[in-house]
Backbone as CSV, one residue per row, in Angstrom:
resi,resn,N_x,N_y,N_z,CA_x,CA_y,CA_z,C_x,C_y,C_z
1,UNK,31.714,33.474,104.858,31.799,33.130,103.451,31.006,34.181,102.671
2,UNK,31.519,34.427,101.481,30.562,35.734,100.781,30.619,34.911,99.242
3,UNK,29.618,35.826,98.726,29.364,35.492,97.406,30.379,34.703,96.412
4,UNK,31.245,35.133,96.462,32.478,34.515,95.452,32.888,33.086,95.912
5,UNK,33.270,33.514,97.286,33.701,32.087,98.047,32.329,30.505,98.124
6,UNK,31.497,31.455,98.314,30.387,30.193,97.940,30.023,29.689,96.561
7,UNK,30.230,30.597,95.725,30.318,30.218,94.073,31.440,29.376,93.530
8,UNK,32.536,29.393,94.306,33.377,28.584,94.253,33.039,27.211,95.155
9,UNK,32.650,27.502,96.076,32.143,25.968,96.873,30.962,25.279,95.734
10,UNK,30.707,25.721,95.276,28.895,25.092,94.487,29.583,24.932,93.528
11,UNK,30.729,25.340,93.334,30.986,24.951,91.320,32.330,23.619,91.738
12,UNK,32.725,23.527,93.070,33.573,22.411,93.542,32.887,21.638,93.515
13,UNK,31.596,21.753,94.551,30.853,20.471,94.807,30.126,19.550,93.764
14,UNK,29.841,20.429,92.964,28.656,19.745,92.066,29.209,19.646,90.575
15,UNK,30.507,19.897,90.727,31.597,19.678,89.458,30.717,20.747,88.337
16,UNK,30.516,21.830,88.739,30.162,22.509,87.101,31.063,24.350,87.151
17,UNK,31.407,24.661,86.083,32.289,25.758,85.841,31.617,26.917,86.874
18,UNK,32.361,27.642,87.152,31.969,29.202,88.300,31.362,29.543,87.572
19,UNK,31.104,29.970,86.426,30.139,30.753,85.346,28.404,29.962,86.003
20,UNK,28.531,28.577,85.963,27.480,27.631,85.941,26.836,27.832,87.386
21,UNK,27.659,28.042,88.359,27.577,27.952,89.679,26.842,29.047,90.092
22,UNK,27.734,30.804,89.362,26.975,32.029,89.396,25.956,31.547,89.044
23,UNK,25.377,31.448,88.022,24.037,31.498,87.492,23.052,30.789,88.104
24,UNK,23.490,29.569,88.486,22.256,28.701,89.703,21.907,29.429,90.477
25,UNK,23.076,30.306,91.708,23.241,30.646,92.740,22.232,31.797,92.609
26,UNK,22.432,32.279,90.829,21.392,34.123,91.156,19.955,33.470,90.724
27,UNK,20.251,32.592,89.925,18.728,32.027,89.979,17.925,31.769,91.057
28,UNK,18.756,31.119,91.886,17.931,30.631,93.324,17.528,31.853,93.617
29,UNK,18.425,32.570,94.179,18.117,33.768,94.880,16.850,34.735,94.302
30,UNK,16.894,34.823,92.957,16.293,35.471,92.196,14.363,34.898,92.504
31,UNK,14.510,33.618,92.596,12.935,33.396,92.516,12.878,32.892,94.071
32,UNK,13.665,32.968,94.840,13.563,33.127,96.052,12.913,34.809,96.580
33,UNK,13.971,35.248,96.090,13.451,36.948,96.111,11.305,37.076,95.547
34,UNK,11.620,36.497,94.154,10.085,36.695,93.550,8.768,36.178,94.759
35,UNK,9.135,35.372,94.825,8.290,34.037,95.795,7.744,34.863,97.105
36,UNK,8.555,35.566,97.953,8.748,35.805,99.310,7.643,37.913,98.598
37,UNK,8.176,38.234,97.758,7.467,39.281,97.137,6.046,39.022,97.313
38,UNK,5.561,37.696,96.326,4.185,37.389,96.005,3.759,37.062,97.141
39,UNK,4.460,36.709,98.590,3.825,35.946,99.589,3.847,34.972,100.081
40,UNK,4.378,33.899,99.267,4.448,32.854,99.043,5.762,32.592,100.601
41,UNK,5.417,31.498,100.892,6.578,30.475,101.797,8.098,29.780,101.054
42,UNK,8.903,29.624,100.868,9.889,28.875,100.456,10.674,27.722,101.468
43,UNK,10.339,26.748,100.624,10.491,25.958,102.011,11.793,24.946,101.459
44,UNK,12.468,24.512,101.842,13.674,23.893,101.786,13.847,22.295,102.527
45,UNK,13.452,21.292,102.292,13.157,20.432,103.256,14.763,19.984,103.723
46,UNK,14.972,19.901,105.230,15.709,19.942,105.912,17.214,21.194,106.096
47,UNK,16.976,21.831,105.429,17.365,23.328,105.087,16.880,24.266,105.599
48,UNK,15.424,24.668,105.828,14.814,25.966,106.179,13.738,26.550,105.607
49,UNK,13.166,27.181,106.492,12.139,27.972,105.564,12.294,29.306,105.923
50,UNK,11.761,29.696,104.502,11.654,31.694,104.324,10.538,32.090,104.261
51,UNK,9.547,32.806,105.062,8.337,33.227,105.006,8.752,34.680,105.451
52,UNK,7.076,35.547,105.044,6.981,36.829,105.313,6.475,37.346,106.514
53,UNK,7.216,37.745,107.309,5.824,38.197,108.938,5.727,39.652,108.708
54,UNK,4.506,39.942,109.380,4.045,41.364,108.838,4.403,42.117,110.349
55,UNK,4.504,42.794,110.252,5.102,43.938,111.438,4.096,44.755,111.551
56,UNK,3.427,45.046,112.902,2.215,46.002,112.276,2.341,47.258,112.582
57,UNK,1.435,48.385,112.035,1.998,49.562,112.317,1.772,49.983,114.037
58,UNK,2.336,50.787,114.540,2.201,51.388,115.516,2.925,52.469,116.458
59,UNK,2.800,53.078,117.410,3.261,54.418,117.272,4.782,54.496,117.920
60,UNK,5.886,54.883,117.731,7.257,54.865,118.446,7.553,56.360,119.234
61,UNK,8.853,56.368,119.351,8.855,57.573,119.917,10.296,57.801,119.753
62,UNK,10.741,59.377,119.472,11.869,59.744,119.249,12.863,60.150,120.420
63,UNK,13.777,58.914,120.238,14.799,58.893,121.791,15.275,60.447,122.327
64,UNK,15.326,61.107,121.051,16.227,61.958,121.536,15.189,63.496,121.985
65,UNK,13.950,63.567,121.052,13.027,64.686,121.399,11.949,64.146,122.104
66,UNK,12.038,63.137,122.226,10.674,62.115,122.864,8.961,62.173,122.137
67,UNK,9.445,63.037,120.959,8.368,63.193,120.100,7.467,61.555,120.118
68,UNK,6.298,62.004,119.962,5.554,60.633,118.904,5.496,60.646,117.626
69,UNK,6.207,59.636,117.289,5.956,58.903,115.439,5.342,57.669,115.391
70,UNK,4.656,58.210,113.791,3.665,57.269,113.267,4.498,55.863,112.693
71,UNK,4.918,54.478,112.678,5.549,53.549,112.506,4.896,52.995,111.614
72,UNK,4.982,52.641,110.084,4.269,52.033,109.148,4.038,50.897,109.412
73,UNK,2.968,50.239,108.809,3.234,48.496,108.979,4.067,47.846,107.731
74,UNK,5.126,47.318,108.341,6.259,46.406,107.101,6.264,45.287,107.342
75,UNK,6.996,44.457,106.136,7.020,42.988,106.028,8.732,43.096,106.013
76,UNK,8.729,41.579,106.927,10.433,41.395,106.551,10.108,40.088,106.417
77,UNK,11.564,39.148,106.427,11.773,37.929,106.107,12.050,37.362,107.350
78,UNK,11.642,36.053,107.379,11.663,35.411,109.119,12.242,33.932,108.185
79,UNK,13.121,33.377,109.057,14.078,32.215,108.752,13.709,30.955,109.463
80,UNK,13.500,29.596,109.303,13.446,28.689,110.578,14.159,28.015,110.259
81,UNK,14.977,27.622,111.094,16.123,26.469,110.760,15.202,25.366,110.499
82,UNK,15.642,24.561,108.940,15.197,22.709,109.056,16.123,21.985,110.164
83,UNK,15.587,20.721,110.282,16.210,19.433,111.279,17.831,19.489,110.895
84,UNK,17.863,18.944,109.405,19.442,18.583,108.976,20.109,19.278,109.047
85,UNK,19.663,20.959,108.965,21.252,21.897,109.134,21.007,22.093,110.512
86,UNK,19.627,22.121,111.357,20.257,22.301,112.822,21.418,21.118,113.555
87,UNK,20.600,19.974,113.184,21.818,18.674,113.635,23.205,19.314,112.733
88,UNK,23.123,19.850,111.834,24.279,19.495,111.404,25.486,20.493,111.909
89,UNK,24.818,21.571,112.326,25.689,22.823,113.221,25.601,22.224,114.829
90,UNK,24.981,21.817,115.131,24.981,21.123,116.644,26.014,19.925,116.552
């Protein structure tokens, strides 16, 4: 499912125009995005949570010259399934 097709599911389900549906949909996302920036957890009860794990730096190596590189430390996004959507895909 991609963007359009789910904007159409959210503006079916909850009876409000695709215009109405876009705009929830970038809202969510939007202070979902802010939230996970500042640090912050987003938590979804029986849905999921979005937190930040930090990756730390350390040294890799280049497959092909076998050089050593320096690996920054980054943050990504880590997902946990809630109860209700795991039962509900099981």
């Amino acid at each position: 499912m991609n963007k359009t097709q789910l904007v159409d599911a959210i503006a079916h389900e909850a009876g409000l125009t695709k215009a109405d549906a876009a705009s929830a949909l970038n809202a969510l996302l939007k202070v979902t995005q802010e939230a996970l920036a500042k640090g912050d957890t987003v938590q979804l009860v029986g849905f999921g949570t979005f937190k930040i794990s930090v990756r730390k730096a350390r040294v890799g190596q280049n497959p092909k010259t076998h050089e050593k590189i320096n690996i920054p430390q980054s943050n990504s996004v880590s997902f946990k399934v809630g109860a209700e959507l795991k039962k509900a895909i099981n």
